[in-house]
N, C-alpha and C positions, 0 to 999 in steps of 0.2 A: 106873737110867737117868734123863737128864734129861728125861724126853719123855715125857707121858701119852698113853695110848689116845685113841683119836677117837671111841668109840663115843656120849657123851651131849656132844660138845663144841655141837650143836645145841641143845640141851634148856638148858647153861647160858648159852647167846648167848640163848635167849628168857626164860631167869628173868631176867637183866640186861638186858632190853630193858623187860619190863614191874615193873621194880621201878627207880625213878630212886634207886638209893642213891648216898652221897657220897664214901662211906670201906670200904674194902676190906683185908682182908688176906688174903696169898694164901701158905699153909705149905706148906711142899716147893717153894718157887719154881722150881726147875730150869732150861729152858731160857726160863721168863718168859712159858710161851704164857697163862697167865688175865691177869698184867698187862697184856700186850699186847691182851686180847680185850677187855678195861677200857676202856683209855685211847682204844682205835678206839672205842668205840661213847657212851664219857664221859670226853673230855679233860679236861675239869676236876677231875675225880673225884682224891681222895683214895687213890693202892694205896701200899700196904707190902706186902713179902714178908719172908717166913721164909726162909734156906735156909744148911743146916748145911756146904756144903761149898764153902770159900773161892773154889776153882779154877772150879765154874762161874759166880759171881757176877762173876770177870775175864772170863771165855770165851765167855759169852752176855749180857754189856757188862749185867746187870742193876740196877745202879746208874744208865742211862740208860733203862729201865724205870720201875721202881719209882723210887715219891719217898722211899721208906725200903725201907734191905733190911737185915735182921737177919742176922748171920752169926752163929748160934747154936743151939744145941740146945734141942726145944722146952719139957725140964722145965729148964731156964734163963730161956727166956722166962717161962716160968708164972711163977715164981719173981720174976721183975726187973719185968716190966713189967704190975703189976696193976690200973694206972688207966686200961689202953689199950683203948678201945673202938670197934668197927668195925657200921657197917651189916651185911656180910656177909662171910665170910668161907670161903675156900676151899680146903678140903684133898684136893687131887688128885692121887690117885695115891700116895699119903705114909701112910697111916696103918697101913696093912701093913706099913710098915717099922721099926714103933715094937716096943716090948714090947706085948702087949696093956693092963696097967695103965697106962702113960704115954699108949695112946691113950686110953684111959677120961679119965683127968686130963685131958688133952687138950680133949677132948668140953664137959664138967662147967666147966673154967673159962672156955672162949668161950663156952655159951651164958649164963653172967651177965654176958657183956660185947659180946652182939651180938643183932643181930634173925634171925638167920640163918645156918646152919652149911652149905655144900654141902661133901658128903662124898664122894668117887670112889674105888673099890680094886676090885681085881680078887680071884676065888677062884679055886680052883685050879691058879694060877698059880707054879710053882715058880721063885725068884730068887735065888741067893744073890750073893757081892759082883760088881760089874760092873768092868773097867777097873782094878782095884785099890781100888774103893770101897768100904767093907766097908756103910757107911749104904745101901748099895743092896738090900742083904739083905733080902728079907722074913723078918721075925719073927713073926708075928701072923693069926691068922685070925679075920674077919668074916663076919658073917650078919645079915641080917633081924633076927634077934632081939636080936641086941645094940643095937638102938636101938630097941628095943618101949617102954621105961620113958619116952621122949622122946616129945614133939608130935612126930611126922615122917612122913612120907612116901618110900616104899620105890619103886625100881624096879630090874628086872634088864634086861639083853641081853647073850644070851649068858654069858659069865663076868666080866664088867665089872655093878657097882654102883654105882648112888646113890642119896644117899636124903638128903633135904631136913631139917634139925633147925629148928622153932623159938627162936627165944633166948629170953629176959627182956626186952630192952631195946623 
């Protein structure tokens, strides 16, 4: 679905309040609620989004969103765009829907290219394709423990996670 939980949408309206960053990128864009939560609180701010599936980049007008929207897959991104570097960047609701190793990849190449990783997915939560989307599929399960090897900071509610990565930069 294009649409994340609300469970931690307060939590990342005050990481984004007390961190004045410039430049954003937000993976799994979907209906464009982080770029939108962005540009309300830092117009000037710098978002790019990710989002692999054409129809809602028309549907939820997110090219008047985002100052860049990548309509691509994100081991393509990896891949093409290795000198792109962001403040922070946001993967909400998205990473369940990768293979587990392409989220790992994932993980590993933002944080040498950011200050900052917010991570959001749910467990438990069974999805397979929505609409006829098959990318809507969860693939992939996450835990606490899979970002034990990272700087980060873990939280739960309920079946909804985040949890804070430091980058390099």
């Amino acid at each position: 679905m294009p649409f994340s939980d609300i469970k931690f949408d307060t939590q990342v309206e005050q990481l984004l309040k007390a961190n004045n960053f410039s430049s954003y990128l937000d993976i799994g864009a979907g209906a464009g609620k982080y770029g939108k939560l962005i540009k309300e609180i830092f117009p000037a701010a710098i978002v790019e989004g990710i989002e692999i599936e054409k129809d809602y980049i028309v549907e939820y007008n997110l090219e008047e969103i985002y100052d860049g929207i990548y309509c691509i897959d994100v081991n393509r991104y990896i891949d093409t765009y290795v000198d792109q570097t962001y403040d922070l960047c946001i993967i909400g609701d998205c990473i369940e829907h990768l293979k587990k190793s392409d989220g790992i990849n994932l993980i590993e190449f933002l944080i040498y290219r950011s200050k900052y990783i917010v991570i959001i997915f749910p467990t438990k939560y069974i999805q397979n394709s929505w609409n006829g989307y098959k990318n809507e599929a969860h693939r992939s399960i996450w835990s606490k423990r899979d970002f034990d090897q990272y700087e980060s900071k873990y939280c739960i509610k309920d079946n909804m996670n985040m949890v804070e990565v430091k980058g390099y930069l």
